[in-house]
CHARMM-style PDB file with segment names, atoms N, HN, CA, C and O in Angstrom:
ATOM      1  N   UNK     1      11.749  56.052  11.554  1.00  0.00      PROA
ATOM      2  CA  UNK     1      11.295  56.895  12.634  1.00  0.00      PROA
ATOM      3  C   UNK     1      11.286  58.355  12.168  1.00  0.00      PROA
ATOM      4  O   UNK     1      12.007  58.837  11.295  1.00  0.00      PROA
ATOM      5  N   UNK     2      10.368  58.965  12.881  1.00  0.00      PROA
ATOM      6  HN  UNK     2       9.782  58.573  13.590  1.00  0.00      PROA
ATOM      7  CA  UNK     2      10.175  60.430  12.670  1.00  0.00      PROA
ATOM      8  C   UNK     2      11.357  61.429  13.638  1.00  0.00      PROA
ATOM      9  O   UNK     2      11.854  61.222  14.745  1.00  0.00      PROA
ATOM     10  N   UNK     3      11.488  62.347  12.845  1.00  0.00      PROA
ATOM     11  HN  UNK     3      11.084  62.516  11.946  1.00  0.00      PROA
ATOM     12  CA  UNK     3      11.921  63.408  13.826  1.00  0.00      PROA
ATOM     13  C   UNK     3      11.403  63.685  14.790  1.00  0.00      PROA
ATOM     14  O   UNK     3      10.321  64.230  14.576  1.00  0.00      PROA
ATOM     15  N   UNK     4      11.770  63.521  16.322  1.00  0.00      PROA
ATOM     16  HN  UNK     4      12.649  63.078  16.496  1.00  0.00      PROA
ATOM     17  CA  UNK     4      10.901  63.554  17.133  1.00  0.00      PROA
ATOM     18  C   UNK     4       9.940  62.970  17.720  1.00  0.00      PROA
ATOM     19  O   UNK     4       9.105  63.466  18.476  1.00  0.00      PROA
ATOM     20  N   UNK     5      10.067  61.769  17.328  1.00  0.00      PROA
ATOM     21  HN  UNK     5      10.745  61.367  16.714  1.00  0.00      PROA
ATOM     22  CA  UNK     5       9.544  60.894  18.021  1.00  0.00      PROA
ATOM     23  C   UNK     5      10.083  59.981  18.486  1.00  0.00      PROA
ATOM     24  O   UNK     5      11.147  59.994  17.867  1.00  0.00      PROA
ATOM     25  N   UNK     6      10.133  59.016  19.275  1.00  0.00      PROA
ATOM     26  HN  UNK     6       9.269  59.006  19.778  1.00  0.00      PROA
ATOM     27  CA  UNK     6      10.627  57.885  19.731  1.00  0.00      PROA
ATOM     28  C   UNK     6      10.216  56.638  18.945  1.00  0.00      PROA
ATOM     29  O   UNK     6       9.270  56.632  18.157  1.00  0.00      PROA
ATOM     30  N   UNK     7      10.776  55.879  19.138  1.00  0.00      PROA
ATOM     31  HN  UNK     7      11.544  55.885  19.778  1.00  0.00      PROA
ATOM     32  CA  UNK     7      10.635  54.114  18.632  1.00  0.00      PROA
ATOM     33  C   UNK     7       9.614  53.485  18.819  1.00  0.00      PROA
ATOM     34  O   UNK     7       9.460  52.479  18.126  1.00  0.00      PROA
ATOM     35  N   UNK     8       8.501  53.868  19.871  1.00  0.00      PROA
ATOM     36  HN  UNK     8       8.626  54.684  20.434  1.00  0.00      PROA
ATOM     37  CA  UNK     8       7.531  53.664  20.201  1.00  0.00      PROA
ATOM     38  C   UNK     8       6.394  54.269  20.023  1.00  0.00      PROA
ATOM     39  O   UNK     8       5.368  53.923  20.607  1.00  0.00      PROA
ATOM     40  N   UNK     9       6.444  54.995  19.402  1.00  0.00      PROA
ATOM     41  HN  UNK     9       7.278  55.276  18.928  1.00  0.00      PROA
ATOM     42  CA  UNK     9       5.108  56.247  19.007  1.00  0.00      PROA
ATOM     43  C   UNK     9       4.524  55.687  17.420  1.00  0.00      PROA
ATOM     44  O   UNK     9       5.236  55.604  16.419  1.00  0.00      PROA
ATOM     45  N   UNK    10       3.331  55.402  17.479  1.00  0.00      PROA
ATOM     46  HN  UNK    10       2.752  55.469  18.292  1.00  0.00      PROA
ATOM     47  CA  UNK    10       2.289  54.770  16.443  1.00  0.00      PROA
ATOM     48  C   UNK    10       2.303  55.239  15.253  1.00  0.00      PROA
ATOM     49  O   UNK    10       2.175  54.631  14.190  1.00  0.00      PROA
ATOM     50  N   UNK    11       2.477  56.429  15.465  1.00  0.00      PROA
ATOM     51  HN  UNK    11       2.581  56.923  16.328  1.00  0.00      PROA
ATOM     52  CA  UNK    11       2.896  57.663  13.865  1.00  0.00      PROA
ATOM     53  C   UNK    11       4.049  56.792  13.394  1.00  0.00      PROA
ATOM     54  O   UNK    11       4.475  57.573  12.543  1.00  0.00      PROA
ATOM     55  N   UNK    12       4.846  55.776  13.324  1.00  0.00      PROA
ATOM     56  HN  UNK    12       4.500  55.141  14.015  1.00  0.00      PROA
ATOM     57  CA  UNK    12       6.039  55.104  12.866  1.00  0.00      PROA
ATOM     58  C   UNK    12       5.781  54.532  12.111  1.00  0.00      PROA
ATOM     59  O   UNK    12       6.489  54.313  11.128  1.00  0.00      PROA
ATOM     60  N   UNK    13       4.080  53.856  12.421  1.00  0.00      PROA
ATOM     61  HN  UNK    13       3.505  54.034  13.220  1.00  0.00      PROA
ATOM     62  CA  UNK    13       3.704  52.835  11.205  1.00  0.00      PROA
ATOM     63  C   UNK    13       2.811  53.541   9.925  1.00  0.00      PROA
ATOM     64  O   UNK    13       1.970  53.018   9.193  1.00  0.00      PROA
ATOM     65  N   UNK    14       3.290  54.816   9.954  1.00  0.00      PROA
ATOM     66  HN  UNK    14       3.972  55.241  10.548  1.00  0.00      PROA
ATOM     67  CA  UNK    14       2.399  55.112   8.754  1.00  0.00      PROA
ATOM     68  C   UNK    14       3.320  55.325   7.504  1.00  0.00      PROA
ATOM     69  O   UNK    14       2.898  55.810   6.454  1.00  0.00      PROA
ATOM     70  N   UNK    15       4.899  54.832   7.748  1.00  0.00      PROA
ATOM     71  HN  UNK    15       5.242  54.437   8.601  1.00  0.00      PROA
ATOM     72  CA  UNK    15       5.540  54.613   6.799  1.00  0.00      PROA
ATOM     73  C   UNK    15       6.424  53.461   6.863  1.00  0.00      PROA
ATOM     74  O   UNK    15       7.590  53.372   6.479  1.00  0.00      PROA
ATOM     75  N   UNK    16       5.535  52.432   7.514  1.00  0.00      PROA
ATOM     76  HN  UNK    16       4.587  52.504   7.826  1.00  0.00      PROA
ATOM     77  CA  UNK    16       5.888  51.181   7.459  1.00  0.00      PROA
ATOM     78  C   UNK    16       5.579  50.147   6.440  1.00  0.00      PROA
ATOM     79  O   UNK    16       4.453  50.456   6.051  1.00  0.00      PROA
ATOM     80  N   UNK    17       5.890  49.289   5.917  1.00  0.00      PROA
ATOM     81  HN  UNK    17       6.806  49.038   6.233  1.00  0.00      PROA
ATOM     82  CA  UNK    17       5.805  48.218   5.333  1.00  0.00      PROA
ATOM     83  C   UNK    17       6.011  46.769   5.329  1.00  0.00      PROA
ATOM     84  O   UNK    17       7.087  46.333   4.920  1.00  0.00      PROA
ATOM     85  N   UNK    18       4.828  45.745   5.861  1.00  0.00      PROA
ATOM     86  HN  UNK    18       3.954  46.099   6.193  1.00  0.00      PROA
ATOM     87  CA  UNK    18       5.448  44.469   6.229  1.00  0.00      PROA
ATOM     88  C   UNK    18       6.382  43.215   5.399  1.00  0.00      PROA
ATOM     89  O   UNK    18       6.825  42.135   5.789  1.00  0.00      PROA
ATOM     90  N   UNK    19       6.439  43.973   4.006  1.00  0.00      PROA
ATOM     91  HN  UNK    19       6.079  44.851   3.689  1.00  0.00      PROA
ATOM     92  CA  UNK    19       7.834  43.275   3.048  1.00  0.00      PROA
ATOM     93  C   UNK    19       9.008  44.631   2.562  1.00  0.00      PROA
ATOM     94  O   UNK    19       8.975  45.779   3.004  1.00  0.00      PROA
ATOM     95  N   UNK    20       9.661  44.262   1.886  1.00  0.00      PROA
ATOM     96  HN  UNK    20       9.688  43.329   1.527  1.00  0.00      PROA
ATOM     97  CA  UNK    20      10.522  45.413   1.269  1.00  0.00      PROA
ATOM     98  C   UNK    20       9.823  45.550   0.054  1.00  0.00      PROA
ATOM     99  O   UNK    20       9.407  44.543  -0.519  1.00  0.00      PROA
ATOM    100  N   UNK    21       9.619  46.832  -0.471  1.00  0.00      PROA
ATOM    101  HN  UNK    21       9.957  47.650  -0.006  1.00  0.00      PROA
ATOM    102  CA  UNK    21       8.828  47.360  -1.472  1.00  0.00      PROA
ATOM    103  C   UNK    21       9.843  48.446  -2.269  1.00  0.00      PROA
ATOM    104  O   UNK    21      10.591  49.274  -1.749  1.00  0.00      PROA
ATOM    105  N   UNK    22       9.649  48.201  -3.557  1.00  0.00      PROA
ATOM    106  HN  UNK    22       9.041  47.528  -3.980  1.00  0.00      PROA
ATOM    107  CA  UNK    22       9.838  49.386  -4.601  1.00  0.00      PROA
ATOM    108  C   UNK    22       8.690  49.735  -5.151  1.00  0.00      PROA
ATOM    109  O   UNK    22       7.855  48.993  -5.669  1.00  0.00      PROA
ATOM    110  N   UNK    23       8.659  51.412  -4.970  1.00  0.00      PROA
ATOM    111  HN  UNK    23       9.337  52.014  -4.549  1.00  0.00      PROA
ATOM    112  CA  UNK    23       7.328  51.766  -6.024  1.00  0.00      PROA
ATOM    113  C   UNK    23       8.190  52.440  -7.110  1.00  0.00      PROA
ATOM    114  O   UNK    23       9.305  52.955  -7.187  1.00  0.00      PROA
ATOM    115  N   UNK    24       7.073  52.174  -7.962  1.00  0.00      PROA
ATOM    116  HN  UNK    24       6.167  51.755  -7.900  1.00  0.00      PROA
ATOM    117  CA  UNK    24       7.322  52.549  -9.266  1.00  0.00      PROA
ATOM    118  C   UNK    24       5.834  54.091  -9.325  1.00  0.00      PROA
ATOM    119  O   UNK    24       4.776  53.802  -8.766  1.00  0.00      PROA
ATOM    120  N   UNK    25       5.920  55.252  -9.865  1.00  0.00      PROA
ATOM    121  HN  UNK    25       6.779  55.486 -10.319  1.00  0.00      PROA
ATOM    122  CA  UNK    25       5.372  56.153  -9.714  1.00  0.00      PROA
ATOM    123  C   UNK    25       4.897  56.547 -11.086  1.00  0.00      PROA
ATOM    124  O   UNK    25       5.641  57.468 -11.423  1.00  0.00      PROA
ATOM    125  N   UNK    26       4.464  56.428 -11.564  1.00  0.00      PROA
ATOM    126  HN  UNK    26       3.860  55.680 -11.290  1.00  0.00      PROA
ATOM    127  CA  UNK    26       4.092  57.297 -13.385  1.00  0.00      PROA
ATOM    128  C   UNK    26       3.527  58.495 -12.772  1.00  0.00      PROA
ATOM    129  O   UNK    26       2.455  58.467 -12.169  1.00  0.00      PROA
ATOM    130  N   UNK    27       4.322  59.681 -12.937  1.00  0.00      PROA
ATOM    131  HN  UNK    27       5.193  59.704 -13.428  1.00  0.00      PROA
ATOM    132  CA  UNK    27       3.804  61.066 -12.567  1.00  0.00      PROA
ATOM    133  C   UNK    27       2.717  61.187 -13.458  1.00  0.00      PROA
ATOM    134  O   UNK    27       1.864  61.526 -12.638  1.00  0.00      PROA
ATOM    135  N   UNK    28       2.049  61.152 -14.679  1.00  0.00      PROA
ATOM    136  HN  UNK    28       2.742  60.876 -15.346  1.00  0.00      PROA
ATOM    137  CA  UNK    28       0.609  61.225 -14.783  1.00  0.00      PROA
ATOM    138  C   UNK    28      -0.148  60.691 -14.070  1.00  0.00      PROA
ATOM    139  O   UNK    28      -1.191  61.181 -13.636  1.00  0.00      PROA
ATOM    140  N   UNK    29       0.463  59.163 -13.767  1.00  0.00      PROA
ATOM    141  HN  UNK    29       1.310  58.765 -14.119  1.00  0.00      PROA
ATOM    142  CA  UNK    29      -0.564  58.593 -12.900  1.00  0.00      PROA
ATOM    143  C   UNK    29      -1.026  59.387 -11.053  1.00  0.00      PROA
ATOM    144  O   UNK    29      -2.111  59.618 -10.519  1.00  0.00      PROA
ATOM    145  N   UNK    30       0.457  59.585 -10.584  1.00  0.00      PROA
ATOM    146  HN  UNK    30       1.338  59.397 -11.018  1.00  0.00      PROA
ATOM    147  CA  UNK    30       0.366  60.430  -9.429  1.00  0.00      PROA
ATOM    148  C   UNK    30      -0.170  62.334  -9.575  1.00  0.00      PROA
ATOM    149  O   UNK    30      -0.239  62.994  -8.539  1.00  0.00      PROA
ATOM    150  N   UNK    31      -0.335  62.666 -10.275  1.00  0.00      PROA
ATOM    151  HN  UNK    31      -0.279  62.129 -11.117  1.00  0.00      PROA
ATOM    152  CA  UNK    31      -0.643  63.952 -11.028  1.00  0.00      PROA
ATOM    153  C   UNK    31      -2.331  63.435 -11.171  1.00  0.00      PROA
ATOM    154  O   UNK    31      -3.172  64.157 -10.634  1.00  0.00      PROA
ATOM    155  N   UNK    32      -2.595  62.712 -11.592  1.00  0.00      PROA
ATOM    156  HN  UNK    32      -1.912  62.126 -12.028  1.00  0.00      PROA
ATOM    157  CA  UNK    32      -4.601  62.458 -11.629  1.00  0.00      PROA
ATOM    158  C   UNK    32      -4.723  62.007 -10.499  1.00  0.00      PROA
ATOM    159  O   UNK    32      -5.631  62.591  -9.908  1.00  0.00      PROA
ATOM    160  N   UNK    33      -4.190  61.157  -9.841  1.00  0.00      PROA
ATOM    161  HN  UNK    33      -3.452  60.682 -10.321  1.00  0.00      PROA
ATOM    162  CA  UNK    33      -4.852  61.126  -8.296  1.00  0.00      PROA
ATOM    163  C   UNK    33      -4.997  62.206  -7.267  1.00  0.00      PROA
ATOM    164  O   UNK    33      -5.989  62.303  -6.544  1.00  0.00      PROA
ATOM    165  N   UNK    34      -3.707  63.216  -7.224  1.00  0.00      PROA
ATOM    166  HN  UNK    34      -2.902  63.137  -7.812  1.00  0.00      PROA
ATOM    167  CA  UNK    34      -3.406  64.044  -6.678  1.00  0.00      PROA
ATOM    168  C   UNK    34      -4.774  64.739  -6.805  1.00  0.00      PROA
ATOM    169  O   UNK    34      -5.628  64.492  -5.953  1.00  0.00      PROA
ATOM    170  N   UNK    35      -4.988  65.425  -7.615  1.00  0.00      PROA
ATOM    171  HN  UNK    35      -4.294  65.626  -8.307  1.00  0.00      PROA
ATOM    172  CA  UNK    35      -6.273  66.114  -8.355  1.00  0.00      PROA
ATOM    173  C   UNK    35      -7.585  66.173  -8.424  1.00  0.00      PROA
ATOM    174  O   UNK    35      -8.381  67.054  -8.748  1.00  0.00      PROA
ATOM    175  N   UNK    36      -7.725  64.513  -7.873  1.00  0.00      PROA
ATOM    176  HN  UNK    36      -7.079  63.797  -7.609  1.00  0.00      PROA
ATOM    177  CA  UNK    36      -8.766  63.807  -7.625  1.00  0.00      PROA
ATOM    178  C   UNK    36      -9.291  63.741  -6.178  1.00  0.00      PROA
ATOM    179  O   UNK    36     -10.399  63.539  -5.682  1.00  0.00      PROA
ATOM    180  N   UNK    37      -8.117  63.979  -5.719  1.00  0.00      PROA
ATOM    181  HN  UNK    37      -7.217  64.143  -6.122  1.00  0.00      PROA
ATOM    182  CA  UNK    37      -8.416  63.930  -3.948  1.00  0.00      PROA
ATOM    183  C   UNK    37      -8.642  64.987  -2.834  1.00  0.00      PROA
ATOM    184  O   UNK    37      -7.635  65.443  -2.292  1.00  0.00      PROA
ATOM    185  N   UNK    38      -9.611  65.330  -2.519  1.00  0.00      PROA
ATOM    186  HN  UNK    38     -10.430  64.960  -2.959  1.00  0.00      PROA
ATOM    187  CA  UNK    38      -9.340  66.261  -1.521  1.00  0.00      PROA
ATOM    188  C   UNK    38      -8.670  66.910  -0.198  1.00  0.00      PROA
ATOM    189  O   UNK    38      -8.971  66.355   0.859  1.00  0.00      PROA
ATOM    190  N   UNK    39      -8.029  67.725  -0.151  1.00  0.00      PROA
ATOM    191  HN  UNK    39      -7.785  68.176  -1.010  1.00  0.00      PROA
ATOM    192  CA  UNK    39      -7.125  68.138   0.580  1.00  0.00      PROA
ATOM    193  C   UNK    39      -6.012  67.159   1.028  1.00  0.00      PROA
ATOM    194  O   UNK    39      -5.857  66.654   2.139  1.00  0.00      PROA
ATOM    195  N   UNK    40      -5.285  67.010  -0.080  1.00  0.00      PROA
ATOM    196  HN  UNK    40      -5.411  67.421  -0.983  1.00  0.00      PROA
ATOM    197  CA  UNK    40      -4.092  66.011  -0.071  1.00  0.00      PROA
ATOM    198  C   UNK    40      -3.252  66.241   0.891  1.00  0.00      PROA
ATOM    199  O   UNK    40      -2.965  65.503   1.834  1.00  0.00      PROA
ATOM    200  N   UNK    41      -2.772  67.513   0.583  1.00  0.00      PROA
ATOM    201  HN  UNK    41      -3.005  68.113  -0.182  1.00  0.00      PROA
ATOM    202  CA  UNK    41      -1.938  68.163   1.873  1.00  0.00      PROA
ATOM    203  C   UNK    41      -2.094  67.591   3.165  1.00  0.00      PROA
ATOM    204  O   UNK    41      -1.023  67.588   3.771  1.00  0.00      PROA
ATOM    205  N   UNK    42      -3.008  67.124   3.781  1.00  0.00      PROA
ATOM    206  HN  UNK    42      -3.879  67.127   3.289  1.00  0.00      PROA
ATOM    207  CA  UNK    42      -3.786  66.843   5.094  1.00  0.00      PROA
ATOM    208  C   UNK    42      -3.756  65.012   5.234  1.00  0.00      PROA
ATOM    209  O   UNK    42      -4.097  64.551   6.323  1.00  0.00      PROA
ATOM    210  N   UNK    43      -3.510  64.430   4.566  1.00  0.00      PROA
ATOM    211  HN  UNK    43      -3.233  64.805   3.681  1.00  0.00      PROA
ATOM    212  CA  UNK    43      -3.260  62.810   4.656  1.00  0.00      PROA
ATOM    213  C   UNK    43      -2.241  63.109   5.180  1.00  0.00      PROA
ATOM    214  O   UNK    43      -2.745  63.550   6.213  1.00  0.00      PROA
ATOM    215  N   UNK    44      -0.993  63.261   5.351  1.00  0.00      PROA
ATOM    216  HN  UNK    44      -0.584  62.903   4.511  1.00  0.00      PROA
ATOM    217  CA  UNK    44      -0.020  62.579   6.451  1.00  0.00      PROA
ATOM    218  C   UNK    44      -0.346  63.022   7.387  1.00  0.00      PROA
ATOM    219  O   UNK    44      -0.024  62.269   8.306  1.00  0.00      PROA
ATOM    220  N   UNK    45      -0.962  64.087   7.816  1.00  0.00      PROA
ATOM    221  HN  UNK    45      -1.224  64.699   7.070  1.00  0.00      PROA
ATOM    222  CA  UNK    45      -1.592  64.547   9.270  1.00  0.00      PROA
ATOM    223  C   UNK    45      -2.602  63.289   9.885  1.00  0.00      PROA
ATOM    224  O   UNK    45      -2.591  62.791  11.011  1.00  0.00      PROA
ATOM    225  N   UNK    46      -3.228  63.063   9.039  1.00  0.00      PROA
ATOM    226  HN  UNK    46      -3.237  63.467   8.124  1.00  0.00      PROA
ATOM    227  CA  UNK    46      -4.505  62.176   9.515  1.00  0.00      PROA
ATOM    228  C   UNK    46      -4.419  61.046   9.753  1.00  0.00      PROA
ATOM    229  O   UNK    46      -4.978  60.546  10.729  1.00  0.00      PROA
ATOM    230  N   UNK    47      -3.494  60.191   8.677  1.00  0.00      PROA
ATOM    231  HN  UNK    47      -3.041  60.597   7.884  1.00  0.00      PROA
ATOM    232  CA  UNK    47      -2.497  58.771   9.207  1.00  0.00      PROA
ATOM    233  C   UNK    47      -2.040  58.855  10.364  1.00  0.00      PROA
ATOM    234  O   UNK    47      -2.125  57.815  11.017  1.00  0.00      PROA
ATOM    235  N   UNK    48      -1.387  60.090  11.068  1.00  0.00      PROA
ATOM    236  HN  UNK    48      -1.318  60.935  10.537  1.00  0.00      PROA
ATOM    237  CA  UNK    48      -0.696  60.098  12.292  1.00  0.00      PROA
ATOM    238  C   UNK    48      -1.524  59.943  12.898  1.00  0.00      PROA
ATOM    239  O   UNK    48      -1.564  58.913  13.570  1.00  0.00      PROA
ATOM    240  N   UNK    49      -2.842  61.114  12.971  1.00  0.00      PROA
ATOM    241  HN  UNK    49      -2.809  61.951  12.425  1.00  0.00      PROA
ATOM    242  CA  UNK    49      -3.444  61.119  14.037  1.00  0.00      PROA
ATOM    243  C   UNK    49      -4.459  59.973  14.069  1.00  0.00      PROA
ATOM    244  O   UNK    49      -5.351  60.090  14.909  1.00  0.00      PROA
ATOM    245  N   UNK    50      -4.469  58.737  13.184  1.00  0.00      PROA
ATOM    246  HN  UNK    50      -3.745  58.642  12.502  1.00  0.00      PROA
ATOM    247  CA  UNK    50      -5.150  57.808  13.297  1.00  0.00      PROA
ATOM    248  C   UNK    50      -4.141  56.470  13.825  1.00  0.00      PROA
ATOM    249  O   UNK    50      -4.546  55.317  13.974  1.00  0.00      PROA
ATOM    250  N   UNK    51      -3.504  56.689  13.931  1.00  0.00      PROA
ATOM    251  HN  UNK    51      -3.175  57.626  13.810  1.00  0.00      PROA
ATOM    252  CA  UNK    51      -2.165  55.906  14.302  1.00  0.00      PROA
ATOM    253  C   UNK    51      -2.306  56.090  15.708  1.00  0.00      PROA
ATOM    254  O   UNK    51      -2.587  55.149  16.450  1.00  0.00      PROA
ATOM    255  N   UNK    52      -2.100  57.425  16.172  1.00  0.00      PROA
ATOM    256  HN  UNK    52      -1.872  58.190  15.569  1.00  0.00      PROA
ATOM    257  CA  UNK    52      -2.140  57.719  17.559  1.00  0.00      PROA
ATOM    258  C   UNK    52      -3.369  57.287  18.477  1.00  0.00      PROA
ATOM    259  O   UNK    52      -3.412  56.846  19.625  1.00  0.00      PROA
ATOM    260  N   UNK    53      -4.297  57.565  17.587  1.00  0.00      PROA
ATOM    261  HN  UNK    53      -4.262  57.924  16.654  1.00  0.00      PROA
ATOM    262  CA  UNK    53      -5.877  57.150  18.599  1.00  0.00      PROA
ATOM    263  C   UNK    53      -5.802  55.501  18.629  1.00  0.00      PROA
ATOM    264  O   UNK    53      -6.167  54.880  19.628  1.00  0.00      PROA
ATOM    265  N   UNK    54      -5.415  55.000  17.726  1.00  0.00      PROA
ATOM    266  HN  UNK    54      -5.118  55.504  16.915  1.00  0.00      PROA
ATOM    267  CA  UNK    54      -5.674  53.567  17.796  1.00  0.00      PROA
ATOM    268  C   UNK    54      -4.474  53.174  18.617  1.00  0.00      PROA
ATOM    269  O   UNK    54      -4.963  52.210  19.206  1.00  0.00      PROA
ATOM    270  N   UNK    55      -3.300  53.258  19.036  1.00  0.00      PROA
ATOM    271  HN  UNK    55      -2.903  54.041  18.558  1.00  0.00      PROA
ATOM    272  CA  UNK    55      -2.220  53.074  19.567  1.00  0.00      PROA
ATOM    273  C   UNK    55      -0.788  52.043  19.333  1.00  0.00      PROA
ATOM    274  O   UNK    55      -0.686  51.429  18.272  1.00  0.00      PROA
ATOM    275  N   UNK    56      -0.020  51.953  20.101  1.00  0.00      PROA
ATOM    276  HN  UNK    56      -0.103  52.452  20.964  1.00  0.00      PROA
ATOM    277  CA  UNK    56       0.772  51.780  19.667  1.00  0.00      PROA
ATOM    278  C   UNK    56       0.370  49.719  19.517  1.00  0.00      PROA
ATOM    279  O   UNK    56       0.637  49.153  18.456  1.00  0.00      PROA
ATOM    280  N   UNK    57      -0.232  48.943  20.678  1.00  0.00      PROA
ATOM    281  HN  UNK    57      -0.449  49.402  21.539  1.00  0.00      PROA
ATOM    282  CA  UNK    57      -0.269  48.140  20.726  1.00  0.00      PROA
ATOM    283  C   UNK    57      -1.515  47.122  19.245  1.00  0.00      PROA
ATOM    284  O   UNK    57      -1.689  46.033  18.699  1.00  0.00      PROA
ATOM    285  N   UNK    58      -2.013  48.534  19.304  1.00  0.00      PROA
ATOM    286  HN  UNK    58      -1.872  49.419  19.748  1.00  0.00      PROA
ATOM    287  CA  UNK    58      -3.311  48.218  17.535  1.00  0.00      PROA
ATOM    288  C   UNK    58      -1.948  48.136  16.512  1.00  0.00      PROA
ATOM    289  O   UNK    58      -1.657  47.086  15.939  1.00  0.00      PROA
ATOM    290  N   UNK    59      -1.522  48.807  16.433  1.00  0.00      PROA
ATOM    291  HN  UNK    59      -1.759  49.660  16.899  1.00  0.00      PROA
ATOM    292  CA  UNK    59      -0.814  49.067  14.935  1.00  0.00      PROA
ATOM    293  C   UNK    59       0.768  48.039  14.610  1.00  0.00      PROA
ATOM    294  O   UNK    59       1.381  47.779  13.574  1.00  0.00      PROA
ATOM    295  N   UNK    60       1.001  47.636  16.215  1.00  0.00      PROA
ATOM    296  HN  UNK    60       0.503  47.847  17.056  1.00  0.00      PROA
ATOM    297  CA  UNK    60       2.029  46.032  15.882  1.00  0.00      PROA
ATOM    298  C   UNK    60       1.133  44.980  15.802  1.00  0.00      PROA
ATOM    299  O   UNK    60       1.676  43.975  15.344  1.00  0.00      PROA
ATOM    300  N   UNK    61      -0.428  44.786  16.168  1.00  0.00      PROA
ATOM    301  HN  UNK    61      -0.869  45.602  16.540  1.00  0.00      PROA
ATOM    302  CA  UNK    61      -1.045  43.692  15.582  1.00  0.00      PROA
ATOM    303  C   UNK    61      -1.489  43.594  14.219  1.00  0.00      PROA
ATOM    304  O   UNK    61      -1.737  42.445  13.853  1.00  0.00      PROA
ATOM    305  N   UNK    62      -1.663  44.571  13.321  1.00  0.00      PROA
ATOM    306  HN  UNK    62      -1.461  45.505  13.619  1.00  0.00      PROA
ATOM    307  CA  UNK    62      -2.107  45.160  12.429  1.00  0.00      PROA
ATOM    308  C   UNK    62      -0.867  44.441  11.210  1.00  0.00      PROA
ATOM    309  O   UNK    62      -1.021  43.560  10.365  1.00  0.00      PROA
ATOM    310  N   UNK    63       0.286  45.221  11.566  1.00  0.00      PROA
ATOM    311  HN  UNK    63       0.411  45.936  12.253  1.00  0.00      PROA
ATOM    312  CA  UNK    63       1.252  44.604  10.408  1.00  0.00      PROA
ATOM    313  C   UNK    63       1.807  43.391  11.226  1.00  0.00      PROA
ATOM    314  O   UNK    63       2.843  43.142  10.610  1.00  0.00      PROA
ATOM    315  N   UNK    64       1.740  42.623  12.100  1.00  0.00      PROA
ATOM    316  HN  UNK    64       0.898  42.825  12.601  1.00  0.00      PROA
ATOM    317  CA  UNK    64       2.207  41.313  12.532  1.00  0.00      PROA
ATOM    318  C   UNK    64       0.841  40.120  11.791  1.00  0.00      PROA
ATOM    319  O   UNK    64       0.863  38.897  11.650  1.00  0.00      PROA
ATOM    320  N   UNK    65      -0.306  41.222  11.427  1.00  0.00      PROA
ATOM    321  HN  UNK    65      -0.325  42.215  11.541  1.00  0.00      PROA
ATOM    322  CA  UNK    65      -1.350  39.836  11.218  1.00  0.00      PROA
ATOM    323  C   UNK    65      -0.973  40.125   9.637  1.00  0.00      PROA
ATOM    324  O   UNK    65      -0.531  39.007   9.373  1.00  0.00      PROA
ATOM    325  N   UNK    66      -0.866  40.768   8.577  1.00  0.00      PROA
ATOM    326  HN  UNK    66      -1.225  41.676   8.792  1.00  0.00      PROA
ATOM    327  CA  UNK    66      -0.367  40.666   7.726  1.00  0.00      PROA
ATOM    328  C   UNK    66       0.658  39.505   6.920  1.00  0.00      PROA
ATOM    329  OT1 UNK    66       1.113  39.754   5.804  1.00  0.00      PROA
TER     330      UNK     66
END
Protein backbone atom coordinates (compact mmCIF):
# COMPACT_ATOMS: atom_id res chain seq x y z
CA UNK A 1 0.00 0.00 0.00
CA UNK A 2 0.80 3.56 -0.67
CA UNK A 3 1.16 6.34 1.65
CA UNK A 4 -2.08 7.58 1.74
CA UNK A 5 -4.09 5.58 0.46
CA UNK A 6 -6.32 3.00 1.70
CA UNK A 7 -6.52 -0.85 0.96
CA UNK A 8 -8.92 -0.24 -1.52
CA UNK A 9 -7.65 2.34 -3.91
CA UNK A 10 -6.54 0.80 -7.53
CA UNK A 11 -3.11 2.71 -7.46
CA UNK A 12 -2.18 -0.59 -5.08
CA UNK A 13 -2.02 -2.72 -8.04
CA UNK A 14 0.59 -0.99 -9.80
CA UNK A 15 3.05 -2.61 -7.50
CA UNK A 16 1.45 -5.73 -7.33
CA UNK A 17 2.41 -9.09 -8.39
CA UNK A 18 0.31 -12.30 -8.84
CA UNK A 19 3.46 -14.76 -7.71
CA UNK A 20 6.47 -13.76 -5.51
CA UNK A 21 9.14 -12.34 -7.76
CA UNK A 22 12.90 -11.48 -7.57
CA UNK A 23 14.28 -9.14 -10.14
CA UNK A 24 17.48 -9.28 -11.08
CA UNK A 25 18.51 -5.63 -12.67
CA UNK A 26 21.88 -5.30 -14.91
CA UNK A 27 22.26 -1.47 -14.53
CA UNK A 28 23.47 -1.30 -18.22
CA UNK A 29 20.61 -3.03 -19.02
CA UNK A 30 18.28 -0.54 -16.86
CA UNK A 31 20.59 2.54 -17.94
CA UNK A 32 19.61 1.75 -22.02
CA UNK A 33 16.08 1.45 -21.35
CA UNK A 34 15.93 4.36 -19.17
CA UNK A 35 17.35 6.41 -22.18
CA UNK A 36 15.29 4.93 -24.55
CA UNK A 37 12.07 5.98 -23.05
CA UNK A 38 10.36 9.01 -22.92
CA UNK A 39 9.64 10.92 -19.97
CA UNK A 40 10.36 8.14 -17.54
CA UNK A 41 9.85 10.28 -14.67
CA UNK A 42 6.01 10.28 -15.54
CA UNK A 43 5.26 6.25 -15.61
CA UNK A 44 4.42 5.89 -12.01
CA UNK A 45 2.07 8.82 -12.40
CA UNK A 46 0.31 7.23 -15.33
CA UNK A 47 0.04 3.54 -13.89
CA UNK A 48 -1.86 5.28 -11.08
CA UNK A 49 -3.86 7.25 -13.02
CA UNK A 50 -4.69 4.27 -15.21
CA UNK A 51 -5.42 2.16 -12.28
CA UNK A 52 -7.80 4.76 -11.05
CA UNK A 53 -9.92 5.24 -14.31
CA UNK A 54 -10.28 1.60 -14.75
CA UNK A 55 -11.13 0.94 -10.99
CA UNK A 56 -10.83 -0.84 -8.27
CA UNK A 57 -13.23 -3.77 -9.30
CA UNK A 58 -11.12 -3.97 -13.17
CA UNK A 59 -7.81 -4.37 -11.53
CA UNK A 60 -8.89 -7.53 -8.88
CA UNK A 61 -10.18 -9.21 -12.12
CA UNK A 62 -7.12 -8.48 -13.95
CA UNK A 63 -4.57 -10.21 -11.48
CA UNK A 64 -7.29 -12.92 -10.26
CA UNK A 65 -7.52 -13.97 -14.18
CA UNK A 66 -3.82 -14.33 -14.26
Amino acid sequence: MFVGSNENDPSNYTNRSPYPMLHFLREDSVTKAIAGYPDIENVPKRNIAFTKEKGLAYMQQLLKSI
